[in-house]
C-alpha positions, 0 to 999 in steps of 0.5 A: 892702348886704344886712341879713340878720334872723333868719328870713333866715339861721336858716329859709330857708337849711335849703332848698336852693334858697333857701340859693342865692339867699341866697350868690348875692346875699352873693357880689354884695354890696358889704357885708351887715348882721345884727342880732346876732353870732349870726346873723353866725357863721351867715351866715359857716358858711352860706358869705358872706364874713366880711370884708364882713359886719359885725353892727350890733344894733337900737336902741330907742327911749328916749324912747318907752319909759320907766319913768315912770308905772308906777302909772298903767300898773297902774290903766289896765290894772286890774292887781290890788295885790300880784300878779306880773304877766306880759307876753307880747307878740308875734304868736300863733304858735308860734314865740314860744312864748306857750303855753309862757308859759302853761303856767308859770302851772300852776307859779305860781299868784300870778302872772298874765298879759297877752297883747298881739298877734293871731294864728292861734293865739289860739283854740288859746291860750285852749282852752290856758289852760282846760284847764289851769285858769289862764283867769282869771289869762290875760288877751288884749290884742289887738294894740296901738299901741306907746303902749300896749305902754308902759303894759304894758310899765311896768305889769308886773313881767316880760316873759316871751319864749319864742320858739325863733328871734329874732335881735334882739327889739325887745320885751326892750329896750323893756321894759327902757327902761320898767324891766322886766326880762325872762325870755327863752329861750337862742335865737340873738341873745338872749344877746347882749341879756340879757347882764346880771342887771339885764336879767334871766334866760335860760330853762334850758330852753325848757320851760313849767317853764323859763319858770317857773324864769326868773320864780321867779329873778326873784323871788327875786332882784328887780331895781332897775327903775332899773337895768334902764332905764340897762342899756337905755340902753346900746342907743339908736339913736345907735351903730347909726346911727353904725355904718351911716353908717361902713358906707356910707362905707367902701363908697362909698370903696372904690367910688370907689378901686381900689386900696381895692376890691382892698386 
């Protein structure tokens, strides 16, 4: 069995040789895996057979992620009273967009933003913000143990996600387990987790003015946080796991029962 994510089948495969290796191990496979119904429409263009692949999305873990002391999240992390904050959490690289996040802030003078990840394009990040005047509302994290994402994640009002590719981003619904919606770009498996308005808001565009229209939506129209954390809780692990035991037995089945591997 082959789980296939987003890099696996909306990056690689534009190179030929690749795309190759890639249908040759499909074709060897007994079944395959991918992480939203996007990414299994694509792998199914791509050339896999359709039968044996089956879409089984991430989890999230909703015991770690709470909503549960959200004024303690705000002072731990010295957020001011009464302003809208932004989270922005990912590695610094250009595919997750953060200077775009960034670039909204020019359109949102009361809001400001943290950062949580490392990465090649900090420095790049940092000149980004000072030149557009917005440093003191910019504020770098670093990388952070998942304990203290939770903090993030509870203490702000929004987490933004700009990236031009994701198959199943983990962050959306960890923070929607902690109450938080989201503002997320239209892009591959997205959709297919911020699928309801307690959830949040899609991007128009994937524009530093669509960042900013996606968080002027939110505010415009707030969402119940309680709402935003039963909306993740459609999303635990259980049925994942349910489904990937299925899987395994339907293939060791039809291992042992010719007439089930030809059916």
């Amino acid at each position: 069995m082959i789980t296939a994510r987003g890099t696996d089948i909306n990056l690689i495969p534009q190179h030929a040789f690749p795309r190759k290796l890639i249908l040759r191990a499909a074709a060897q496979a007994d079944a395959m895996i991918t992480v939203c119904e996007a990414l299994e429409d694509e792998l199914v263009a791509l050339g896999a057979d359709a039968a044996k692949v089956t879409a089984l999305r991430n989890g999230v873990d909703l015991t770690l992620f709470h909503p549960a002391g959200r004024d303690e999240a705000r002072a731990a992390l010295g957020l001011a009273a009464g302003r809208f904050t932004l989270a922005s959490v990912g590695h610094l690289i250009e595919r997750k967009g953060h200077e775009l996040v960034i670039g909204a802030l020019a359109e949102l003078p009361d809001v400001d933003l943290l950062i949580a990840g490392a990465g090649p394009e900090e420095g790049a990040l940092r000149r980004l913000a000072e030149s557009l005047g917005v440093t003191s509302r910019v504020r770098f994290l670093g990388a952070l143990p998942q304990a203290r994402l939770r903090e993030v994640y509870a203490g702000v009002d929004a987490l933004v996600l700009a990236s031009s590719r994701e198959g199943w981003a983990n962050v959306l619904l960890e923070a929607m387990a902690c109450g938080t919606p989201v503002a997320a770009s239209n892009v591959w498996g997205t959709p297919e987790v911020v699928a309801s308005p307690e959830a949040g808001e899609l991007m128009p565009e994937r524009t530093a003015s669509g960042v900013a229209e996606a968080v002027r939506r939110l505010r415009a129209s707030p969402r119940d946080r309680a709402a935003t954390r039963r909306y993740a809780e459609r999303f635990s692990w259980d049925a994942t796991t349910q489904g990937q035991l299925d899987l395994f037995h339907r293939i060791l089945a039809a291992r042992r029962s010719p007439e089930l591997r030809h059916a």
